[in-house]
Phi, psi and omega in degrees: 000353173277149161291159184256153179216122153320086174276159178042056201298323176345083175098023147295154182270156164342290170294346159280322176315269167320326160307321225266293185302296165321312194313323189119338152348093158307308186238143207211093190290144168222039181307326212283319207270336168284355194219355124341293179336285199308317200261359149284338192267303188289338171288333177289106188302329160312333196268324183302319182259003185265356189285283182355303217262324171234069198293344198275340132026291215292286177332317187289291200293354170293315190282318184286325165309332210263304177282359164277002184244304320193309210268298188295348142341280192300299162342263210299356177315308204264353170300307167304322178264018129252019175276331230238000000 
């Protein structure tokens, strides 16, 4: 009857995601997958040559990454639990 909380949700399948979840996963970590995020966004030479000029570049494209992982999360989050 306790929730369960998921460490190293990161780089899971859907479908291990929804076991997880059926199991009683309460909580679901995906830090290792936000912060891929973060070093694709600091690897993107556009965003790279817009620093110099814009540095808040940087803040804006960190947050809109952080929330594109965050939103497909939540999606599937809840796709599971209404799957299940």
């Amino acid at each position: 009857g306790l929730p369960l909380v998921l460490h190293g949700g990161s780089g899971l399948t859907d479908a291990e995601f929804f076991r997880a979840i059926r199991a009683g996963s309460a909580k679901i970590n995906i830090s290792t997958d936000l912060k891929k995020a973060y070093v694709r966004a600091l690897s993107d030479p556009d965003l790279l040559s817009q620093l110099p000029k814009n540095p808040s570049a940087l803040h804006d494209r960190i947050e809109q990454i952080a929330q594109d992982v965050a939103r497909h999360y939540i999606d599937l989050f809840q796709s599971a639990t209404k799957a299940s």
